[in-house]
TIFIPA-987611 format. One line per 3 residues: for each residue x, y, z of N, C-alpha, C. Coordinates in pm, 1 decimal. Layout:
# TIFIPA-987611
X:Y:Z:X:Y:Z:X:Y:Z; ...
//
This chain:
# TIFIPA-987611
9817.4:-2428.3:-9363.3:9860.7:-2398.2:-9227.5:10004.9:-2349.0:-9230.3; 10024.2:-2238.7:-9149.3:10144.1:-2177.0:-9162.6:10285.6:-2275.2:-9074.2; 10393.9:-2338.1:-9095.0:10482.6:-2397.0:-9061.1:10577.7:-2248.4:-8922.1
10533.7:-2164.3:-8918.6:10639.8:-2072.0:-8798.6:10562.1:-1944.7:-8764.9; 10518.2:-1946.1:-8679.9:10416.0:-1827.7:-8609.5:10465.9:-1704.1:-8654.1; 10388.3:-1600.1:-8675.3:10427.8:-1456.6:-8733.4:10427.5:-1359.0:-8564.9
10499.9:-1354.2:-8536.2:10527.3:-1235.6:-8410.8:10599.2:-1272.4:-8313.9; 10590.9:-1170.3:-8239.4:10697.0:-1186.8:-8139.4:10697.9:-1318.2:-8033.5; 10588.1:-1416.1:-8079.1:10560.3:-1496.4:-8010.5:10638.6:-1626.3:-8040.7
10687.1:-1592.1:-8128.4:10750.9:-1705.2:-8203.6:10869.1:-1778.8:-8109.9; 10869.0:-1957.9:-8165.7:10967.8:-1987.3:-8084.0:11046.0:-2056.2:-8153.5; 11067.7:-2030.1:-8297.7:11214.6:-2075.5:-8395.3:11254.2:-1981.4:-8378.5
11421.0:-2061.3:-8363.4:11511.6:-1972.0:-8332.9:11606.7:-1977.5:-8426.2; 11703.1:-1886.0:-8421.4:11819.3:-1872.4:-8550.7:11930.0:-1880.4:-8493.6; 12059.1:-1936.8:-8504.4:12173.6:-1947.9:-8468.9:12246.0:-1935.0:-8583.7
12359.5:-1823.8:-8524.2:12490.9:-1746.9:-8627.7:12570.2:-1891.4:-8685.0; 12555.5:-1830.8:-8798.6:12690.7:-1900.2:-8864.7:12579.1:-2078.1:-8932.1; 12442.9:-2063.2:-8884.7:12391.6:-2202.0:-8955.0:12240.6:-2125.8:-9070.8
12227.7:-2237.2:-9142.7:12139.1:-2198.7:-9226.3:11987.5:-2244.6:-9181.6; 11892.2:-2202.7:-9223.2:11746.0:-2267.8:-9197.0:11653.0:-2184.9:-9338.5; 11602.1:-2315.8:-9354.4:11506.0:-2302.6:-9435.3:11311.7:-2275.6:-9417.1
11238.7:-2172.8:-9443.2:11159.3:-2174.6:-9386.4:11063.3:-2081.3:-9521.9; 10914.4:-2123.8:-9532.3:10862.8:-2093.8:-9668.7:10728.8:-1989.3:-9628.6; 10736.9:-1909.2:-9723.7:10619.6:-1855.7:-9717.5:10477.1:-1922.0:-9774.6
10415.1:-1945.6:-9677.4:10292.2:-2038.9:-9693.4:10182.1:-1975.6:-9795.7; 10187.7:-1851.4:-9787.4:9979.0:-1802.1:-9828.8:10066.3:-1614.3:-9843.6; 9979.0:-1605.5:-9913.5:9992.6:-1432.4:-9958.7:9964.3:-1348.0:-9820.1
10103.8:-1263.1:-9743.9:10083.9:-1191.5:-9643.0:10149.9:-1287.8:-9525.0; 10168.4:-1379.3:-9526.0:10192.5:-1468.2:-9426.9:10344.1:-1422.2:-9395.3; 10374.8:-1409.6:-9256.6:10516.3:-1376.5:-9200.9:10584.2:-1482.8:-9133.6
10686.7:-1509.0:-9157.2:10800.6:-1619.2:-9095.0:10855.3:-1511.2:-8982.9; 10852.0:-1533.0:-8839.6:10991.3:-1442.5:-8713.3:11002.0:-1565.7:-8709.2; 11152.6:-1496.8:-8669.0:11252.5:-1608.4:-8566.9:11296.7:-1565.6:-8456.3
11365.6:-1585.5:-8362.9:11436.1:-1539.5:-8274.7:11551.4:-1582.4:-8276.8; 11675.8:-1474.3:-8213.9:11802.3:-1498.7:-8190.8:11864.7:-1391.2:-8123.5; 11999.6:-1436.5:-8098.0:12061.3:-1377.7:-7985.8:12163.8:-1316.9:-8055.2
12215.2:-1155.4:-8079.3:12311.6:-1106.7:-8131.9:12388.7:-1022.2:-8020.3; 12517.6:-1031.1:-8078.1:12645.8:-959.6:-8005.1:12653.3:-810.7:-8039.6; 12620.3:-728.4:-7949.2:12632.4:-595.9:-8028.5:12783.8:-578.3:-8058.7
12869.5:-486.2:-8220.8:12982.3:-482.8:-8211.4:13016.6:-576.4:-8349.8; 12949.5:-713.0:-8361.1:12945.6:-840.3:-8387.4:12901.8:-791.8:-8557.4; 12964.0:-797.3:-8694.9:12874.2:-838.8:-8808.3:12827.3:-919.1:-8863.1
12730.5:-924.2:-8858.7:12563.9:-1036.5:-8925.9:12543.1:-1044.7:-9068.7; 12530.3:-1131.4:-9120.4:12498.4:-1068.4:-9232.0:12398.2:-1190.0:-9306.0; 12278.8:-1142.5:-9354.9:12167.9:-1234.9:-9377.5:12126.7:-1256.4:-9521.5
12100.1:-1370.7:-9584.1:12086.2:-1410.3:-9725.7:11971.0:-1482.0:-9749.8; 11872.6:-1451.3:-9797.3:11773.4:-1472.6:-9814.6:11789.0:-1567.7:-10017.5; 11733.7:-1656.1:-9969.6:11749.5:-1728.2:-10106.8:11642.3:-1797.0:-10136.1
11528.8:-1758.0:-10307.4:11443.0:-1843.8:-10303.7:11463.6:-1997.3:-10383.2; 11340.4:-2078.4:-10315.9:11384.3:-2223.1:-10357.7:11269.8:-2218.3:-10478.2; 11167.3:-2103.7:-10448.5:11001.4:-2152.2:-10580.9:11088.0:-2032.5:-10710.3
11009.1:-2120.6:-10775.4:11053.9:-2054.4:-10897.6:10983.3:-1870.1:-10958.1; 10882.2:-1898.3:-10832.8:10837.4:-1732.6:-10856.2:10856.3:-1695.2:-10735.3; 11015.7:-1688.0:-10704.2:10992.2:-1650.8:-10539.0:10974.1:-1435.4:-10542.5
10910.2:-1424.7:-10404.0:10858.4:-1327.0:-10370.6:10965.2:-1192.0:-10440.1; 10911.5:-1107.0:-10488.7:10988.8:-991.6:-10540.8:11033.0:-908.0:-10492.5; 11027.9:-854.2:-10321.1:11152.8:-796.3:-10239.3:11095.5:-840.4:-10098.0
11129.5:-946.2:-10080.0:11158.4:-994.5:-9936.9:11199.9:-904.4:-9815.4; 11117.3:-923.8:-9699.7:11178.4:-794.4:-9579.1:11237.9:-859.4:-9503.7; 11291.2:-791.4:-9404.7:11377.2:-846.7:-9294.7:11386.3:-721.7:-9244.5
11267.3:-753.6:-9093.3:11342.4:-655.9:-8967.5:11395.9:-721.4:-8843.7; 11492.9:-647.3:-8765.2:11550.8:-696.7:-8656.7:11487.2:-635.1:-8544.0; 11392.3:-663.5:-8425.8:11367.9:-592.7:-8328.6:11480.5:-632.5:-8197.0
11492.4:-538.3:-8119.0:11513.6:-614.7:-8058.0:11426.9:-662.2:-7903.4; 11426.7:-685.5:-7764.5:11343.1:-766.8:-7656.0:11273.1:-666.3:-7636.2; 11279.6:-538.1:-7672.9:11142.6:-472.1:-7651.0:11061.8:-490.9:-7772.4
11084.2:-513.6:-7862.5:11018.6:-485.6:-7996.3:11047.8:-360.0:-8089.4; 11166.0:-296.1:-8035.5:11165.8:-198.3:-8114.5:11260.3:-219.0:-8193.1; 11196.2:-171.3:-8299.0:11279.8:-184.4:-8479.9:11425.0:-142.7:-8523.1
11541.2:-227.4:-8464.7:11713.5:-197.3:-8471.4:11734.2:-136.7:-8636.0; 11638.5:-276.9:-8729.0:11706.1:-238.9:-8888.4:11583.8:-321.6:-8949.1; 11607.7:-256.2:-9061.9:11472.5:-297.8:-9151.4:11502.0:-304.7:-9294.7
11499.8:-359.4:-9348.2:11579.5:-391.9:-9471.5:11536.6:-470.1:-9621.3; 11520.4:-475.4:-9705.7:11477.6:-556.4:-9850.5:11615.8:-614.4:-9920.4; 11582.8:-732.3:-9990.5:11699.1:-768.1:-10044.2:11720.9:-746.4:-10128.7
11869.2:-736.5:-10219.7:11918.7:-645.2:-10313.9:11932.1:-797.8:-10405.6; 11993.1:-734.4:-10542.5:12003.0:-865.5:-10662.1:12030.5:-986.1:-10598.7; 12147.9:-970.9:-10492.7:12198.5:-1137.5:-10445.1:12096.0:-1186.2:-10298.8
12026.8:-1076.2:-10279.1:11993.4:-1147.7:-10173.3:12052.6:-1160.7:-10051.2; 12126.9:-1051.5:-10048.1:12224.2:-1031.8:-9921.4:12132.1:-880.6:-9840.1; 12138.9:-905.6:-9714.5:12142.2:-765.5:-9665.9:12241.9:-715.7:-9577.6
//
């Protein structure tokens, strides 16, 4: 069973400046979150695995309240985007 709904339906949320941990359950399975950004404001997101075969390029898109796609992104050696 998946621990954080995959879509826009989702109701974990993310707050700047704290960390959260959250796992990919099953092959294909998507973690959203929601949060509130400052346009102007730099973000900057780190994706870090805890399994020892963690996933080989992790995504990260940002929509925003319409759903449309701000940034879309894979993580680089450190895991920063």
């Amino acid at each position: 069973m998946d621990s954080i709904n995959g879509g826009t339906n989702t109701r974990k949320r993310l707050f700047a400046g704290l960390e959260y941990e959250s796992h990919i359950d099953f092959e294909k399975d998507e973690d959203w979150f929601q949060t509130f950004l400052v346009p102007g404001i730099r973000y900057e997101v780190i994706l870090r695995a805890i399994n020892p075969e963690p996933l080989p390029d992790p995504k990260v898109r940002i929509l925003d309240e319409d759903s449309t796609v701000l940034f879309t992104g894979t993580s680089n050696q450190n895991g920063t985007l």
